[in-house]
C-alpha positions as CSV (number, residue, x, y, z in Angstrom):
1,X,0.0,0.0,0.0
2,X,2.8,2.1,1.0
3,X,4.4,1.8,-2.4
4,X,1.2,2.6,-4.0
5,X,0.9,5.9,-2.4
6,X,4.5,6.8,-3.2
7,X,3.6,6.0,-7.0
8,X,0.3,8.3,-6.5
9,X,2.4,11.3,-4.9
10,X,5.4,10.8,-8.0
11,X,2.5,10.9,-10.4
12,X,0.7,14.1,-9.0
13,X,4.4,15.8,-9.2
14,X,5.1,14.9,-12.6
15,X,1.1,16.7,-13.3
16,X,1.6,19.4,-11.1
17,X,5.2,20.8,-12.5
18,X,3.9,20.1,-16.2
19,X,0.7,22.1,-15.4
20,X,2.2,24.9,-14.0
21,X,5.0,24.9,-16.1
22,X,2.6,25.8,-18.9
23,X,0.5,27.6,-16.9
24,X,3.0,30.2,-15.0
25,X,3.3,32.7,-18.5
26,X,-0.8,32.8,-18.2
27,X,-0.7,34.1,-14.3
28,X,2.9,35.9,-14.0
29,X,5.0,38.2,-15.7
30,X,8.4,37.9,-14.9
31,X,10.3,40.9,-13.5
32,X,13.7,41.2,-12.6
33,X,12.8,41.4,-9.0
34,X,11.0,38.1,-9.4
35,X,12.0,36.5,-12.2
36,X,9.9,33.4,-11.3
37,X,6.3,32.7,-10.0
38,X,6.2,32.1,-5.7
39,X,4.5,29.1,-6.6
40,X,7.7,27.6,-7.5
41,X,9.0,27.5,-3.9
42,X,5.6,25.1,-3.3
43,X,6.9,23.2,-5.9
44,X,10.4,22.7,-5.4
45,X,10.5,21.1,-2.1
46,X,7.6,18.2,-3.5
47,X,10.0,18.0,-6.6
48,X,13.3,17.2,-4.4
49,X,11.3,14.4,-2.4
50,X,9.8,13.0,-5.5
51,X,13.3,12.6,-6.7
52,X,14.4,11.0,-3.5
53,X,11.8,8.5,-3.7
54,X,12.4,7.6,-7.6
55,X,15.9,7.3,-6.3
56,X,15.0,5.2,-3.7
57,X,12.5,2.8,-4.6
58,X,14.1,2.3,-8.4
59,X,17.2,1.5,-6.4
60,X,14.9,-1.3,-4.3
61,X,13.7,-2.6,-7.7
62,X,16.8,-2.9,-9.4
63,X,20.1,-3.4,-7.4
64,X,22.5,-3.6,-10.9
65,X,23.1,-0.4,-13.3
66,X,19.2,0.4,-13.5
67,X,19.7,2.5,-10.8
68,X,21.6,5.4,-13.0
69,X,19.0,5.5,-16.0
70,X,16.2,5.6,-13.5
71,X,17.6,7.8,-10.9
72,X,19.1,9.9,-13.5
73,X,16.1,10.9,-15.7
74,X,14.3,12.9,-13.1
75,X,17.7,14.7,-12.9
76,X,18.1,15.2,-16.4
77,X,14.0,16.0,-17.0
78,X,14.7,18.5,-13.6
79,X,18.1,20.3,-15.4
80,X,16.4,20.7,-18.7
81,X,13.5,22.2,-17.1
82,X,15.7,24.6,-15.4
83,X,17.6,25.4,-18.3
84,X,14.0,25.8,-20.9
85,X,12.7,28.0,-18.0
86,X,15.7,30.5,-17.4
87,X,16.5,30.7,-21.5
88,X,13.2,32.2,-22.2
């Protein structure tokens, strides 16, 4: 059951940074006092624990090498997001 909540609460992350990621140029208008939307420091903390538990619970599922693709795709996803987001 446990596991199945954790899988729940990776999902709704995954919705919730793609919806807002979208939605933040309808709501805010960057500035250079604040170049991003407050919403993002909501966001950020849910998005370091969902990576901690990707991390973790891929790990559980496969002790070999799976552990770096799985563990590293929220990272990658994460720095590209970053990068998209400060370039525009």
């Amino acid at each position: 059951m446990f596991r199945k909540i954790c899988g729940l609460y990776l999902f709704a992350v995954v919705v919730l940074v793609a919806v807002h990621t979208v939605a933040e140029p309808l709501y805010h208008a960057s500035g250079p006092g604040q170049p991003y939307s407050p919403f993002w420091t909501i966001v950020n903390p849910l998005t370091a624990l969902a990576i901690v538990l990707g991390a973790v619970f891929s790990y559980t599922r496969e002790r070999r090498m799976w552990i770096l693709v799985d563990a590293g795709v929220p990272l990658l996803a994460g720095a590209a997001g970053i990068h998209m987001l400060r370039s525009s």
